[in-house]
C-alpha positions as CSV (number, residue, x, y, z in Angstrom):
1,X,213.3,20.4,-19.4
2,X,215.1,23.5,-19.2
3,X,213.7,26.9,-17.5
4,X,213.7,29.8,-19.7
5,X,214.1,33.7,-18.7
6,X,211.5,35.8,-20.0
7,X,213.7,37.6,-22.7
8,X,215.6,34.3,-24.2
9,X,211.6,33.1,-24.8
10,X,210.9,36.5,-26.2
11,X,213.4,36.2,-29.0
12,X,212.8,32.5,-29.6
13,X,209.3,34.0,-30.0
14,X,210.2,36.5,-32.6
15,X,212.4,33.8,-34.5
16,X,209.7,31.4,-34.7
17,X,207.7,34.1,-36.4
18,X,210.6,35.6,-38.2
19,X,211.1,32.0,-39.9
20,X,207.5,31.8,-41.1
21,X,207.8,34.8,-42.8
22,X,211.0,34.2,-44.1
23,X,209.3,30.7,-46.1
24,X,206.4,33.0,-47.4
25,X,208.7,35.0,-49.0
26,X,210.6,32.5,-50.7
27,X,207.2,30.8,-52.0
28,X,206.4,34.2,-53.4
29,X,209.1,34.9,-55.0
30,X,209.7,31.8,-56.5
31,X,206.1,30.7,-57.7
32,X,205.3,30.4,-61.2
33,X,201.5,31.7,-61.6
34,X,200.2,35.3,-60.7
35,X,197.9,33.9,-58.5
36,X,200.7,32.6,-55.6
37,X,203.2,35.7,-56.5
38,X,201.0,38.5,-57.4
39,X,197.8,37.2,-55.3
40,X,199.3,35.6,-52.7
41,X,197.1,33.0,-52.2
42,X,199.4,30.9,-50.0
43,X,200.7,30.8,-46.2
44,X,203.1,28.7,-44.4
45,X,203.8,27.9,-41.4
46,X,206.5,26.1,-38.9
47,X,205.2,23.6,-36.5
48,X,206.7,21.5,-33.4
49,X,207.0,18.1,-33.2
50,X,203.3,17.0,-32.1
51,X,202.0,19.5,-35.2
52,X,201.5,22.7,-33.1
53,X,202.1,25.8,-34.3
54,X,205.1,27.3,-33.9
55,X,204.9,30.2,-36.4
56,X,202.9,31.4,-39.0
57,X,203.0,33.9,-42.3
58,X,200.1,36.4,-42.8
59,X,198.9,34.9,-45.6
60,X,195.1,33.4,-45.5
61,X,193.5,33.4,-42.6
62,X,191.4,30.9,-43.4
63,X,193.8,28.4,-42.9
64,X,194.7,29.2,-39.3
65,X,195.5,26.6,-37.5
66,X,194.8,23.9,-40.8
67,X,198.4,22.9,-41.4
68,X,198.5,21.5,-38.3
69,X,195.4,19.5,-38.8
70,X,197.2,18.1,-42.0
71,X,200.1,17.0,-39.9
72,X,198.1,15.6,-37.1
73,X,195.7,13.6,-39.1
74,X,198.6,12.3,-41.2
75,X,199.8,10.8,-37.8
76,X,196.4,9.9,-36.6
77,X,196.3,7.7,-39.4
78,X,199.8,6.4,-40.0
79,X,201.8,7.0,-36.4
80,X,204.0,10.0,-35.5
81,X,207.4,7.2,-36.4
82,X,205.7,7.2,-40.3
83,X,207.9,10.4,-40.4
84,X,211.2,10.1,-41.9
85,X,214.3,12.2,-42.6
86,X,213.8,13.5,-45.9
87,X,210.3,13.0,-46.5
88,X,208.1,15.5,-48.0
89,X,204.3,14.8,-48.4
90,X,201.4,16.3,-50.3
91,X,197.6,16.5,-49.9
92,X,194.6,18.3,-51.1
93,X,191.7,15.7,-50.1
94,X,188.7,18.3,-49.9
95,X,187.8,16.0,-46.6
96,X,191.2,15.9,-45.6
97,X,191.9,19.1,-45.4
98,X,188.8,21.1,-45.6
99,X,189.3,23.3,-48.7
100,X,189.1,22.8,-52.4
101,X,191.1,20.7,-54.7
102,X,193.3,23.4,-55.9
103,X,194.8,23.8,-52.4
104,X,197.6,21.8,-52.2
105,X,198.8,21.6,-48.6
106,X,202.7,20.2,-49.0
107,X,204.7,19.2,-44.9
108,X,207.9,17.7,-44.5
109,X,209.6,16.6,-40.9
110,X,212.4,18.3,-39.6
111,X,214.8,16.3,-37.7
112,X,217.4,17.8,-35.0
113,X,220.2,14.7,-34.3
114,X,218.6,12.3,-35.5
115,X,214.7,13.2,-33.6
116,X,212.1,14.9,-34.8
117,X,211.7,18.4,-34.2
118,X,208.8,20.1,-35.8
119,X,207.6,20.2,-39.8
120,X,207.8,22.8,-42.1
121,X,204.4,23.3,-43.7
122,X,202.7,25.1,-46.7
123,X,199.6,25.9,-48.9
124,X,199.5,27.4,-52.3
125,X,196.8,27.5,-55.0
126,X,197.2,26.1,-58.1
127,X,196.1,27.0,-60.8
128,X,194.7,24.1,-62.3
129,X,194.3,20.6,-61.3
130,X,192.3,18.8,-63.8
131,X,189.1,19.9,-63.4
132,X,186.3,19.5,-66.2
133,X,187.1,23.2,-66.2
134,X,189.9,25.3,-66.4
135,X,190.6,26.2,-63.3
136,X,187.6,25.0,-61.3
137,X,184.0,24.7,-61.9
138,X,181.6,27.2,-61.0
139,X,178.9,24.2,-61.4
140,X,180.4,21.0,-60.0
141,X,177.9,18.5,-58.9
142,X,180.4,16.3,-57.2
143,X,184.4,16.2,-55.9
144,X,185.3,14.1,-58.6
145,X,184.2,16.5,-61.2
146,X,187.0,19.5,-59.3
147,X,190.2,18.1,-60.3
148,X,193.0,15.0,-59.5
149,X,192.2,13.8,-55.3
150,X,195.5,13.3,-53.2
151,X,195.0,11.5,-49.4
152,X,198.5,12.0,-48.1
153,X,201.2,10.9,-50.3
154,X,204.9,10.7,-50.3
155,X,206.6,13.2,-52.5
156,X,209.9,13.1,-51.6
157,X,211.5,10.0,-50.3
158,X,215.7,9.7,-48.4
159,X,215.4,13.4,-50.2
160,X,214.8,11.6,-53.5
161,X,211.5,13.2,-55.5
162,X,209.2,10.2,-56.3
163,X,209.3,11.2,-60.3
164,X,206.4,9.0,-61.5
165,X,204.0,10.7,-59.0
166,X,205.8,14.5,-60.1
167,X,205.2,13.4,-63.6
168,X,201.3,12.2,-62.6
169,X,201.0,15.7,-61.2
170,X,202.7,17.7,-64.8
171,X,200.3,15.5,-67.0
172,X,197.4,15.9,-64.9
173,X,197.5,20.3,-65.2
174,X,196.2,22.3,-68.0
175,X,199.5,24.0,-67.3
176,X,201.4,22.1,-66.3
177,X,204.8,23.5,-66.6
178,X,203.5,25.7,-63.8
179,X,202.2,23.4,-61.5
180,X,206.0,22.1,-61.1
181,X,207.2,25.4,-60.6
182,X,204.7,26.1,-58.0
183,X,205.2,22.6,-56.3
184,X,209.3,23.6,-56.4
185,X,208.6,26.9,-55.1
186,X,206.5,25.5,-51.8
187,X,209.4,22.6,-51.5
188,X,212.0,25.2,-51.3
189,X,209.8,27.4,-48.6
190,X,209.8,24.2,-46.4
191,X,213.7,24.1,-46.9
192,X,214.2,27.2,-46.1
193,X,211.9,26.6,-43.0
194,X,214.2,24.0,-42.2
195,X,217.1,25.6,-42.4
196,X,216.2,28.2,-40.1
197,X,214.6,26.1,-37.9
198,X,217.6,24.1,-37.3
199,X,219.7,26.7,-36.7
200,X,217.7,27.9,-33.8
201,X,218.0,24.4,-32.7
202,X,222.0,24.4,-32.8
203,X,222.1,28.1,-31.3
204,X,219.8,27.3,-28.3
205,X,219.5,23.9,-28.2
206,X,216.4,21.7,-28.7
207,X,215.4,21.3,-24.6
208,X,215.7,25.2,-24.3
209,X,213.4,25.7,-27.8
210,X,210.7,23.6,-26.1
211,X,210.5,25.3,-22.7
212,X,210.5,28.4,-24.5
213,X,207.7,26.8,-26.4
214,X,205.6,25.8,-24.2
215,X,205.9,29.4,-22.2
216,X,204.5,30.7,-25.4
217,X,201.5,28.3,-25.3
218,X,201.1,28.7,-21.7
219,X,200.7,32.6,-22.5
220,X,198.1,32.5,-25.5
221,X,196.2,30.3,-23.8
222,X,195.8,32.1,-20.4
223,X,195.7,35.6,-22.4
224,X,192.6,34.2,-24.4
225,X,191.0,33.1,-21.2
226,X,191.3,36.7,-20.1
227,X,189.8,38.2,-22.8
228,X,186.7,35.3,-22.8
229,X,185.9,36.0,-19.1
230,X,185.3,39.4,-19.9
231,X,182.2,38.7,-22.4
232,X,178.9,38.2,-20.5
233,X,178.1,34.5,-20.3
234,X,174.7,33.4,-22.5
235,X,174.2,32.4,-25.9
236,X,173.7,34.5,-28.6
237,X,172.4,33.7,-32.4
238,X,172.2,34.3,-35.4
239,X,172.0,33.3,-39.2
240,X,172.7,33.9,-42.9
241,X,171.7,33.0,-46.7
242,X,173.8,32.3,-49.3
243,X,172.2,33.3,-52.6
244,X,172.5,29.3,-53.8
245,X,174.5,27.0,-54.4
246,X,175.6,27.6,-57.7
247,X,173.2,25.5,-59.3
248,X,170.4,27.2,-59.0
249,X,168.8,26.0,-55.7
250,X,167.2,28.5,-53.0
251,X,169.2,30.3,-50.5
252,X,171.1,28.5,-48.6
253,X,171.2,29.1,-44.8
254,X,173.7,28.8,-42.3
255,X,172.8,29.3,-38.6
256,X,175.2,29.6,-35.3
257,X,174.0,29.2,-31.6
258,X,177.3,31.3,-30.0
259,X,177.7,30.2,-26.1
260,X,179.7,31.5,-23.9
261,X,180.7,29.9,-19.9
262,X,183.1,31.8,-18.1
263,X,186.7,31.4,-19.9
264,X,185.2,29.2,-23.1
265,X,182.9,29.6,-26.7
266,X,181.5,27.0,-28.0
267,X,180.3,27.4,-31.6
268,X,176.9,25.2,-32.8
269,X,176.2,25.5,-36.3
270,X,172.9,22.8,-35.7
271,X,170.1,24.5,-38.2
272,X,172.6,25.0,-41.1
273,X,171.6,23.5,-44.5
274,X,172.2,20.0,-45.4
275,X,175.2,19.4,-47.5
276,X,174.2,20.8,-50.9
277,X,174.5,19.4,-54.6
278,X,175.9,22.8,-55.7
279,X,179.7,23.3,-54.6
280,X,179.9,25.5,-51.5
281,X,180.6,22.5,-49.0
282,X,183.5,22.1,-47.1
283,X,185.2,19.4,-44.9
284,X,184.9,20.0,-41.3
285,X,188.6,21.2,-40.7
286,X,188.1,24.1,-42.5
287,X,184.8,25.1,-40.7
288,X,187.3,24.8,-37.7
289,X,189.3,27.4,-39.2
290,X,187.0,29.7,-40.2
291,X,185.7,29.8,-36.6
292,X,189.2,30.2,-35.7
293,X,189.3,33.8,-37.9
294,X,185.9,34.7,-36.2
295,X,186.9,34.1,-33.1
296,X,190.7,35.8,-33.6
297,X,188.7,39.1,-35.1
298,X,187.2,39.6,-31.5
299,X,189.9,37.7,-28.9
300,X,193.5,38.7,-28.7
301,X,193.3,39.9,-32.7
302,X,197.0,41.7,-32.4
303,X,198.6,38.7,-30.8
304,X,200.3,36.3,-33.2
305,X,198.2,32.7,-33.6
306,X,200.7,29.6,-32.0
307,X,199.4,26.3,-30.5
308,X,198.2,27.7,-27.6
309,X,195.7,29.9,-29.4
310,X,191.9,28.3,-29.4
311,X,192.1,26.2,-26.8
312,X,189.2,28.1,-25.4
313,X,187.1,27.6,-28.4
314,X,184.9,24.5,-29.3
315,X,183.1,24.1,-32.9
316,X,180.5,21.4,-33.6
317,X,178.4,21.0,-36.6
318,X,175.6,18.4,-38.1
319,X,177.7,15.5,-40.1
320,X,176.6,15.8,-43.8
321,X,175.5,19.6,-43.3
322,X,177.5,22.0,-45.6
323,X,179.8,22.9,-42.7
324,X,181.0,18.8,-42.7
325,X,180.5,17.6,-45.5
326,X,181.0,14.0,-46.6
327,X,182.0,12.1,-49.9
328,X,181.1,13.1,-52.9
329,X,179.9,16.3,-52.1
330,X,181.5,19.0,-54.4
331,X,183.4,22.0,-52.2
332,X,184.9,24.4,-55.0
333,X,183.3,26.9,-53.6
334,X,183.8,26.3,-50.1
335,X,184.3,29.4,-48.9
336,X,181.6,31.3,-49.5
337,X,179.7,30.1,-46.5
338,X,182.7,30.4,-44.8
339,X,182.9,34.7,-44.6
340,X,178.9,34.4,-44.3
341,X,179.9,32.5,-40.5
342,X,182.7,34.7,-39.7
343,X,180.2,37.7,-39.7
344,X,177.5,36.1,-38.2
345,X,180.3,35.2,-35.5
346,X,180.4,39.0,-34.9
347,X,177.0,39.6,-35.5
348,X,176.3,37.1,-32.6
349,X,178.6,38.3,-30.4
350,X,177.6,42.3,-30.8
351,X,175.1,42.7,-28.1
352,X,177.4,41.4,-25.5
353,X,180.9,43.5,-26.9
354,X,179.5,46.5,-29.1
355,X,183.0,48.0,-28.4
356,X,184.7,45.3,-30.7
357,X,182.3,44.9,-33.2
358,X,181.3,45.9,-36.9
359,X,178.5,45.4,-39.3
360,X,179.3,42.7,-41.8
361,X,181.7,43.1,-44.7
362,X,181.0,42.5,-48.2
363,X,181.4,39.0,-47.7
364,X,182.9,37.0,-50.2
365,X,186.0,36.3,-52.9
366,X,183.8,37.3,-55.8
367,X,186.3,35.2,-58.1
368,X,186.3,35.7,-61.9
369,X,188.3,33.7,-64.4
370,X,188.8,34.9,-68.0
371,X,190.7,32.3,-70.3
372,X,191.1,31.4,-74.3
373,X,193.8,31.2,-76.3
374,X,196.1,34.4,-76.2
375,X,196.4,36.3,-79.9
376,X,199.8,37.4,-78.9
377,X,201.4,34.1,-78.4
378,X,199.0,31.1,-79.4
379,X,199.6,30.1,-75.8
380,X,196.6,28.9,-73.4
381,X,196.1,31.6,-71.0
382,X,193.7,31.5,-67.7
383,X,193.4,34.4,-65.1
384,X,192.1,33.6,-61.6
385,X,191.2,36.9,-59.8
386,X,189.7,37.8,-56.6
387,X,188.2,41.5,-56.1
388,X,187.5,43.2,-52.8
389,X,184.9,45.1,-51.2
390,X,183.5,47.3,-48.2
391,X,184.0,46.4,-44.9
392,X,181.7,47.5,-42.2
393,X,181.3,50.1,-39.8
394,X,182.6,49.6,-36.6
395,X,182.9,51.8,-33.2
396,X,184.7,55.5,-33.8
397,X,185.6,54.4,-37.8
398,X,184.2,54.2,-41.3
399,X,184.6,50.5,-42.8
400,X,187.3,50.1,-45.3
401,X,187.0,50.8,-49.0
402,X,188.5,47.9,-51.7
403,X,189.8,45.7,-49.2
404,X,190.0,41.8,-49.9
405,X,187.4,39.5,-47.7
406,X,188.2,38.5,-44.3
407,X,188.6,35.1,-45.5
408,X,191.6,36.0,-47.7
409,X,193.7,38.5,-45.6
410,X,196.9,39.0,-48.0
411,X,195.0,37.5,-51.0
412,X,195.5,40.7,-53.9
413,X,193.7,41.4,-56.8
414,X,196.4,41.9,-59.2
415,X,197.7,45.2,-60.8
416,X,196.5,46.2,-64.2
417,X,200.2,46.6,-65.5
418,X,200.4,42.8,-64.0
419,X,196.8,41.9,-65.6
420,X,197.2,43.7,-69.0
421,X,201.3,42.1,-69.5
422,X,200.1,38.7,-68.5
423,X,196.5,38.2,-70.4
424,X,194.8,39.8,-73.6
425,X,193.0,42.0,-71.4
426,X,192.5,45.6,-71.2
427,X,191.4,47.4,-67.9
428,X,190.5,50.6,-68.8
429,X,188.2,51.9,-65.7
430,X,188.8,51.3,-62.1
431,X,187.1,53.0,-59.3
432,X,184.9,53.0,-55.7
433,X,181.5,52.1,-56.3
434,X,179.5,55.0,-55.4
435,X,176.9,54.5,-52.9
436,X,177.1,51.0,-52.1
437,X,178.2,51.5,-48.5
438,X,175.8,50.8,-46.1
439,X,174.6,53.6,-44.4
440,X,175.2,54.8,-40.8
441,X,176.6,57.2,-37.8
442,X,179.9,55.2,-39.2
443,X,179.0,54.0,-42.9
444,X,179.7,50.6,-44.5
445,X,183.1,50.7,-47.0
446,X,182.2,51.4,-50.6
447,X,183.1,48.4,-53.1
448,X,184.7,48.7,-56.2
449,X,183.7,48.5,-60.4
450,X,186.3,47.0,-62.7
451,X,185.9,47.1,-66.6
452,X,187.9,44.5,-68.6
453,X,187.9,44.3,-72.4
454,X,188.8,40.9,-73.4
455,X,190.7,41.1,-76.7
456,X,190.5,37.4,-77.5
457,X,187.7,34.8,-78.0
458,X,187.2,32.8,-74.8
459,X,185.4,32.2,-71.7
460,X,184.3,33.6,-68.8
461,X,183.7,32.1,-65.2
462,X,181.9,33.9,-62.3
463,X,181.8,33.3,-58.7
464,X,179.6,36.5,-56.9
465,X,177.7,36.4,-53.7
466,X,176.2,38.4,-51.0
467,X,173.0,39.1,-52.8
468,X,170.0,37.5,-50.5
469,X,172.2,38.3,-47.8
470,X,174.2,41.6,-48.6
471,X,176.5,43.0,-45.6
472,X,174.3,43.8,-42.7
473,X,174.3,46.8,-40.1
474,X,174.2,47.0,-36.4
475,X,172.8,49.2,-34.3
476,X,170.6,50.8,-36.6
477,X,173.3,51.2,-39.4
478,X,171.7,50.1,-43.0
479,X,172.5,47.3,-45.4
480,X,175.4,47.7,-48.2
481,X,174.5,47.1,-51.4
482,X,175.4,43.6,-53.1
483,X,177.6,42.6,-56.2
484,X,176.6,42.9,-59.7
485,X,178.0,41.9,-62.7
486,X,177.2,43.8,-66.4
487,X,178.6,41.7,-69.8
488,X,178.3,43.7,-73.3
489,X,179.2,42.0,-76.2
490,X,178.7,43.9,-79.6
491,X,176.3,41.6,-81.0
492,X,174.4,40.0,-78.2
493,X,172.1,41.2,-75.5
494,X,173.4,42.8,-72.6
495,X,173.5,40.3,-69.4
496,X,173.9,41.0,-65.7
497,X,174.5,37.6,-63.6
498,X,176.1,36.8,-60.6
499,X,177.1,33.2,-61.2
500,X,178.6,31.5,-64.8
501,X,180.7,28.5,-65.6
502,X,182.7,28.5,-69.2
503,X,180.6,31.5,-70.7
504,X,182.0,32.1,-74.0
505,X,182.5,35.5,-74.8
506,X,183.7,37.0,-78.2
507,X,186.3,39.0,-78.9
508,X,185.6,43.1,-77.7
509,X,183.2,41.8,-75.1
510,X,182.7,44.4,-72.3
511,X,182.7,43.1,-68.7
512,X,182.1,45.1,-65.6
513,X,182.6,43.4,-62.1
514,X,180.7,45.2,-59.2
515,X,181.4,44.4,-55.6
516,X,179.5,44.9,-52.8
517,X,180.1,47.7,-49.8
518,X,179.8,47.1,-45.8
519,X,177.0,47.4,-43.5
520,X,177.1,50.3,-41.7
521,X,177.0,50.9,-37.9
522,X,175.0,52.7,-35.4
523,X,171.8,55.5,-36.9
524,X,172.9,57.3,-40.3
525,X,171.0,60.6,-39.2
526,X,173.9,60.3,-36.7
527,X,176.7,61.1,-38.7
528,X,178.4,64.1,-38.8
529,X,176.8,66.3,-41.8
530,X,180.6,67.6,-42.3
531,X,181.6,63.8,-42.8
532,X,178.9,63.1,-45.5
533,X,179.8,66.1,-47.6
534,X,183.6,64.8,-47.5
535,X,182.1,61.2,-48.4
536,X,180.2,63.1,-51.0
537,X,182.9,65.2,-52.2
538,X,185.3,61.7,-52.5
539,X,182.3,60.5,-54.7
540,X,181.7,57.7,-51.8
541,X,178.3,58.8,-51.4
542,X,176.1,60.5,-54.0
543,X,174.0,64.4,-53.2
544,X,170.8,62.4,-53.5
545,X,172.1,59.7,-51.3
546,X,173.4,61.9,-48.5
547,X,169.7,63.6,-48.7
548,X,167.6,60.6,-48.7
549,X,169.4,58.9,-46.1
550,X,171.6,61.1,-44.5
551,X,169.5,63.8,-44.2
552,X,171.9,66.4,-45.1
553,X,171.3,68.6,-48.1
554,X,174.1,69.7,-49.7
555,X,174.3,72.2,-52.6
556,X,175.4,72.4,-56.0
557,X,178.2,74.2,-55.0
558,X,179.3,71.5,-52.2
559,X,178.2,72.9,-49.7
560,X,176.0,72.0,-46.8
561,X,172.6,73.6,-46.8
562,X,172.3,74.0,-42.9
563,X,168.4,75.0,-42.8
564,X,167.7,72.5,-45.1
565,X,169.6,69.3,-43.1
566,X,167.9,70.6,-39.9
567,X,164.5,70.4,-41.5
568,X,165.6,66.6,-42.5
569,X,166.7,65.6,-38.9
570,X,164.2,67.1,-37.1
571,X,160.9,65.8,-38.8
């Protein structure tokens, strides 16, 4: 194999990357639903020949490093030769590939002169896959109850679609005049992955490509060994509730035994519920990945993930707990659990590397669906939204207001213009939720409330957690305060629920979605008085909240009563 300078492996590097990004934009821009080209709820990425990544969008982090499981297991199974020139495949087996149903996780090979050379690779939600629900249930019992189950199947065969299976796929969607355009749209991100990749291949050549690749390994790998050594050896715990499991059961605990031996982390989840009946399992590939995001928020975070990346990091979990799942167990929800173990990760891990940590974040997707039939039109409509939250306090900084979970990255909840064109739905109130910010020297991000008038007869469908468990704080920071959310119809009682599947609502009916805020970090009587009467001039933080907890008085007039705060701080 060739040897390679340090500069031609630094722009093979960059193109590597540079191609990844290049599919995610073409996905985007080509999808048919809001919730791939407004949301975003996708990522690609560009892998070698054995499956490694090469490159990869910032779309999800939650699926770091899962393509290549998709591709390896494919091969596992079937051989690497049961790749052919023009081939593309599809998959969204729940124990396959970790996630839910509506993931559909589509890799083709990509052959240089007649050998392989890597795959293109991508994931998209869509929208609806023939569910007993629009969408996805919030109350599945079981996987065959969330939609059409794919094991690895040949889309595309001698670059030939396979039109009976397309045609399955159409029939099978509520919409599914979408679903084709969404399948299109990640097909032509994996030829344009192709494309690119192949001409790096006949600018450099395919020997030169693969020593720079494996300098790139060789350098994430011994970078993240660094970075490992540096944490004091031990193990370290801690645990977590989900509120249920969507079907009314008690909370639902995860629990993490973090280890750490000179240059490697092992993560046990032993201790963590069994799988559940409700759906908030997952397969274990995608518990792999989540550790992957924990593990990337602490190690190396600014350095881009390739297949050198995690190869200090072992995960294990109980077979047939909620972290690996088996047959039938529903996973819709999978991913709830999933931000509950990324900041338990850091929780874990804070004693030994205070420096690089933060309280939890507001911890989950909080999903709401809103569907009927659309007055303007006569056209079946469903929304799929995610809403964001505050994100703890950490060293020196504030957590961050409105920002989507760490689970979701460059997931968006969509604009209001976008929302109020696409649905009959009317947004008429938007704004930080005051005072739901944990408090501390550094306080917890504040969450946000969103008002939606539905102007149709339909149904609503709520996915909120974080409420037995809100976002915690370190170091003597306090608790955020957890989600809530208010329906007002005119002629029925007023409800405030967390969780609903296919709740029909009535034309005019008033709902209010209210996210949770961040833990904060470190004593709250050690914040700055001059910051809390900014926080309470930005209507972050309320007078009697900045009292009570704070222990700074400020005026009527917004200004801080300096005999008064001392009084506070010094009783």
């Amino acid at each position: 194999m060739k040897k390679i300078d340090p500069i031609s492996t630094e722009i093979i590097r960059n193109a590597f990357i540079s191609i990844a990004q290049d599919m995610n934009a073409v996905l985007i821009r080509s999808a048919y639903t809001p919730v791939i080209y407004e949301g975003k709820d996708c990522v690609v990425a560009l892998l070698d020949e054995k499956g490694e990544v090469l490159g990869q969008s910032s779309g999800l982090p939650l699926f770091l490093g899962n393509l290549q499981v998709c591709v390896q297991e494919t091969a596992r199974i079937y051989g690497w030769d049961y790749f052919k020139e023009g081939d593309i495949f599809f998959v969204n087996d729940s124990f396959f590939t970790g996630t839910h149903l509506n993931d559909i996780t589509i890799f083709a090979p990509i052959f240089w002169n007649k050998q392989l050379a890597g795959f293109s690779a991508s994931r998209a939600h869509w929208l609806d896959v023939g569910a007993k629900d629009p969408g996805g249930s919030m109350d599945s019992s079981n996987i065959y109850q969330e939609g059409f189950r794919w094991p690895v199947t040949r889309l595309y065969e001698n670059n030939e679609p396979k039109k009976e299976i397309i045609e399955f796929l159409r029939m099978n969607g509520r919409f599914g005049y979408s679903l084709i355009g969404d399948m299109n749209a990640q097909i032509a991100a994996g030829k344009t992955g192709e494309k690119r990749f192949k001409g790096i291949l006949d600018r450099f050549g395919l020997d030169l490509v693969r020593s720079a690749r494996n300098e790139i390994f060789k350098q994430s790998e011994e970078l993240e060994k660094i970075a490992v050594k540096k944490i004091k050896n031990g193990s370290y715990d801690s645990e977590g509730f989900l509120d249920d499991d969507g079907l009314g059961s008690d909370p639902v605990k995860i629990k993490m035994k973090v280890t750490v031996e000179d240059e490697k982390i092992t993560i046990d989840l032993d201790g963590s519920a069994k799988q559940t009946q409700g759906p908030v399992n997952c397969g274990f590939a995608q518990t792999i990945s989540a550790c992957r995001v924990a593990f990337k928020l602490l190690i190396n975070p600014k350095r881009p993930v390739d297949g050198g990346t995690f190869k200090t990091l072992e995960v294990t979990a109980p077979q047939g707990s909620i972290f690996k799942a088996e047959e039938p167990a529903a996973c819709q929800w999978y991913f709830s659990s999933l931000g509950l173990l990324i900041d338990a990760f850091v929780k874990a891990l804070s004693p030994a590397i205070k420096d690089l940590s933060a309280a939890a974040h507001y911890g989950d997707s909080m999903v709401i669906f809103i569907g009927g039939v659309d007055p303007r039109n006569n056209f079946p409509f469903l929304s799929v939204e995610p809403t964001c939250g505050g994100w703890g306090g950490f060293p020196d900084s504030d957590g961050a207001d409105a920002l989507i979970n760490n689970v979701n990255g460059g997931f968006k909840d969509l604009p209001i213009e976008v929302f109020e064109n696409k649905y009959p739905v009317s947004i008429f109130n938007y704004g930080f939720r005051k005072d739901s910010g944990g408090t501390g020297k550094f306080r917890g991000g504040c969450g946000l409330y969103r008002e939606y008038t539905i102007n149709a007869d339909g149904f609503v469908s709520l996915w909120f957690e974080r409420s037995v468990t809100p976002a915690w704080g370190l170091f003597g920071g306090k608790d955020g305060i957890g989600p809530n959310v208010n329906i007002k119809s005119h002629d029925e009682k007023e409800k405030n629920l967390l969780k609903a599947n296919g709740l029909q609502v009535k034309k005019g009916t008033v709902l209010t979605t209210y996210t949770g805020g961040g833990g904060g970090f470190e004593k709250p009587f050690e914040r700055n008085p001059e910051n809390v009467l900014n926080d309470v001039i930005n209507k972050y933080v309320s007078i009697e909240k900045a009292r009570d907890h704070y222990g700074v008085v400020i005026d009527e007039d917004l200004k801080i009563n300096k005999e008064g705060t001392f009084k506070l701080r010094n009783t």
